[in-house]
Every structure is written in structure tokens, then in C-alpha cells.
C-alpha positions in Angstrom: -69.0 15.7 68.5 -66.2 14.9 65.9 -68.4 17.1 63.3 -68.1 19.8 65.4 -64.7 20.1 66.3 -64.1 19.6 62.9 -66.1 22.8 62.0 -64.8 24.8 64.9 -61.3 24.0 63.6 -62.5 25.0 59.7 -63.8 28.3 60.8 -60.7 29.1 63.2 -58.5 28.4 59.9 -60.4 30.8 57.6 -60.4 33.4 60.5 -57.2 33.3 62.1 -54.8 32.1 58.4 -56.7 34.7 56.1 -53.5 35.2 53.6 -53.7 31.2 52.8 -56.8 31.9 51.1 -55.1 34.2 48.6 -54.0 32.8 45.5 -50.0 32.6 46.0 -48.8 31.1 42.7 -46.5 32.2 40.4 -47.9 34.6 37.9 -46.9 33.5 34.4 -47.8 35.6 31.7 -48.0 32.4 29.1 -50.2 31.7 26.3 -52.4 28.6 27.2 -50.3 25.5 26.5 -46.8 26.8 27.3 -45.8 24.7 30.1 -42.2 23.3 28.4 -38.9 24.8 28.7 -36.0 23.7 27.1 -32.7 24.8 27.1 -29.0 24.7 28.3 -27.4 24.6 31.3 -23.6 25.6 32.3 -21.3 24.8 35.0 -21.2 21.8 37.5 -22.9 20.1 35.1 -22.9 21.3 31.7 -25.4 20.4 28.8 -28.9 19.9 28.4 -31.9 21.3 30.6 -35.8 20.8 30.1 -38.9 21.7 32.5 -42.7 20.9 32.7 -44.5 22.9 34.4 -47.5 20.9 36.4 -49.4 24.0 37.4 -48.1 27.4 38.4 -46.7 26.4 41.2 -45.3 23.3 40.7 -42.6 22.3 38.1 -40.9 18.7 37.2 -37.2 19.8 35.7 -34.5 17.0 34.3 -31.2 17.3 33.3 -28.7 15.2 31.4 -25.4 17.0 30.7 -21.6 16.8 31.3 -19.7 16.9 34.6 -16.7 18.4 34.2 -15.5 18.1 37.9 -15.3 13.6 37.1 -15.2 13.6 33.1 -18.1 12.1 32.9 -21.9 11.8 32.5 -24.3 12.9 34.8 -28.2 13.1 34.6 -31.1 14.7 37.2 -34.5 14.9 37.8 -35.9 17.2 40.4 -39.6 18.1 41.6 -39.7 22.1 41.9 -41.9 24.3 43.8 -41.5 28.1 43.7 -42.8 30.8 45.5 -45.0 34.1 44.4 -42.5 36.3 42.1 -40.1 38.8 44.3 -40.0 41.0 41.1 -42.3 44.9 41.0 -42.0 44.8 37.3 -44.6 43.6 35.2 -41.6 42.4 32.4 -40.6 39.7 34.5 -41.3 37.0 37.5 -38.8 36.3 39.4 -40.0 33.4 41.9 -37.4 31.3 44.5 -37.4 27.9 44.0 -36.5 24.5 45.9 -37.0 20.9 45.5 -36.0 17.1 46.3 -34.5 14.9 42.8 -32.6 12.3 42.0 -29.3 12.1 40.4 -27.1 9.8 38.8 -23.0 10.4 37.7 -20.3 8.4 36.1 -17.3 9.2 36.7 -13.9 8.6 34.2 -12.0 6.5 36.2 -11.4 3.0 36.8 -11.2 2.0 40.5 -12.5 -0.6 42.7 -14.9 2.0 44.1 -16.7 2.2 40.9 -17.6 4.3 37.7 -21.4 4.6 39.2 -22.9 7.1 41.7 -26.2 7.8 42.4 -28.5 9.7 45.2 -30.4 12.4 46.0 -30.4 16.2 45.5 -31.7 19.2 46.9 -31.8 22.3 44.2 -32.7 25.6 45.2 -32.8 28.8 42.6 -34.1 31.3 41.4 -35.7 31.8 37.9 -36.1 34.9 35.9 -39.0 34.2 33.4 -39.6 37.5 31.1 -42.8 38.2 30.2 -42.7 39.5 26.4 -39.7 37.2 25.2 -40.6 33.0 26.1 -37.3 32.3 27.6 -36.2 32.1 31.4 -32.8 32.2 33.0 -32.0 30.2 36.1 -29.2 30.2 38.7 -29.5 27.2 41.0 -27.5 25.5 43.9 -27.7 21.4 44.3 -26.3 19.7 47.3 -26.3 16.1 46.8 -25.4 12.6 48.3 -23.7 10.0 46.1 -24.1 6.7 47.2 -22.2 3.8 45.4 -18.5 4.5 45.5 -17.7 3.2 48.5 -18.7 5.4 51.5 -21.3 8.2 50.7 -20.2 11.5 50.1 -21.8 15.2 50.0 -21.3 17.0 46.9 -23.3 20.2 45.0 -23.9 20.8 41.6 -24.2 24.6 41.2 -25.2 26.2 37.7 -27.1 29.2 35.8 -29.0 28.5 32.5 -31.5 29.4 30.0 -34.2 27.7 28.3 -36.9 28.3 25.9 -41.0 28.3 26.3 -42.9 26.3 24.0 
């Protein structure tokens, strides 16, 4: 009996869901082994910004960089996944993203709360990734808890960037 519930629910899927069939992942125009991008980052933070791509859909993105907003250092690491491109052009993809990270920030100040933060992040972007040139640009949004100095607070990290294919 559980067989064929099982099968009555498999065809039912494949007959009522026919678009999750279709292949919806980004379409990078890459040469076989560029999945790296490195690269620079500006705003809240600023510095240094790399990304692995795990497949075309999924992407692993770190950042360690300066915070200008506590005058210190602050460093992320975020699991990415983006949607089909919302670009018509063949010259570029342009796919939303939005993930769940990590981050951790010092801040320059000596107080009995603490020079330590850390907590988790939610980015969300979008990436411009140009088809003939290996570089993408980025502008991304992070709201984030810090946990640590004293009670928790709700921050965001908001930035645009650009990093290289290898």
C-alpha cells in the first residue's frame, strides 16, 4: 500500500509541478574549472572578497575586511544560492541571491561589554557576472545579529564589489 501511494504521489508531482523539471540554474558562460572569484569589496565592510562556486546554483562566499562603522576587523562566511539570471542579454547573467553566514567583528574600543561580536547574517544580492570579460560585480544587503557585547543587537552590512574569475 505504501508503494503505491508513493507512486501516486511521484506521478501527481511530475504532472501537476512540470516547470520543477526544467533545469533552473544559473547559466554561467565559464570555461571548465572557473568556479573562484576573488576580489574587493566596499562599504560596511571594506576589504577583501572571495567565492567558490559548488555548482551553478550554489555558491560558498567569505569575507575578511575592514569595518569602518567600529574601527575594526570584521570577517564572514555565507552559503549563497541564486536564482535563474533576470538579464535578456546574452553578455551578462544577472541572478538574485540570498543566504544564511556567519560573522565575526571587533570593535576599537575598550569597554566592559567587550571588543568581540559574533552571530549570524542574512545576505541578499544581486550579481552581475559578464560573459566575455571573467569578472562579476555584486551589490548585496546583510542584516545581522551580534551576540557578545552584552545584549544582542540587529545590525546590516550593506556593500557592492567586484571580483575576478579564475
Amino acid at each position: 500500500m505504501k508503494r503505491t501511494w508513493m507512486a501516486v504521489l511521484l506521478m501527481t508531482g511530475a504532472w501537476a509541478f512540470p516547470a520543477a523539471a526544467q533545469d533552473t540554474r544559473v547559466r554561467i558562460e565559464r570555461q571548465d574549472g572557473q568556479l573562484v572569484e576573488v576580489g574587493v569589496v566596499a562599504g560596511f565592510p571594506t576589504g577583501l572578497s572571495a567565492k567558490y562556486w559548488v555548482d551553478r546554483k550554489l555558491g560558498v562566499q567569505a569575507a575578511a575586511a575592514w569595518n569602518p562603522g567600529t574601527n575594526g576587523l570584521t570577517a564572514s562566511a555565507d552559503m549563497l544560492m541564486h536564482t535563474e539570471s533576470f538579464s535578456t542579454q546574452d553578455e551578462v547573467s544577472l541572478p538574485l541571491y540570498a543566504g544564511l553566514g556567519a560573522r565575526v567583528i571587533e570593535y576599537d574600543e575598550n569597554t566592559e561589554n567587550g571588543t568581540w561580536a559574533a552571530g549570524p547574517r542574512i545576505p541578499v544580492g544581486v550579481e552581475a557576472i559578464l560573459r566575455d570579460l571573467p569578472v562579476s560585480f555584486f551589490v548585496e544587503v546583510a542584516p545581522a545579529v551580534e551576540v557578545g557585547r552584552g545584549d544582542p543587537d540587529v545590525t546590516a552590512d550593506a556593500a557592492v564589489g567586484a571580483r575576478v574569475i579564475f
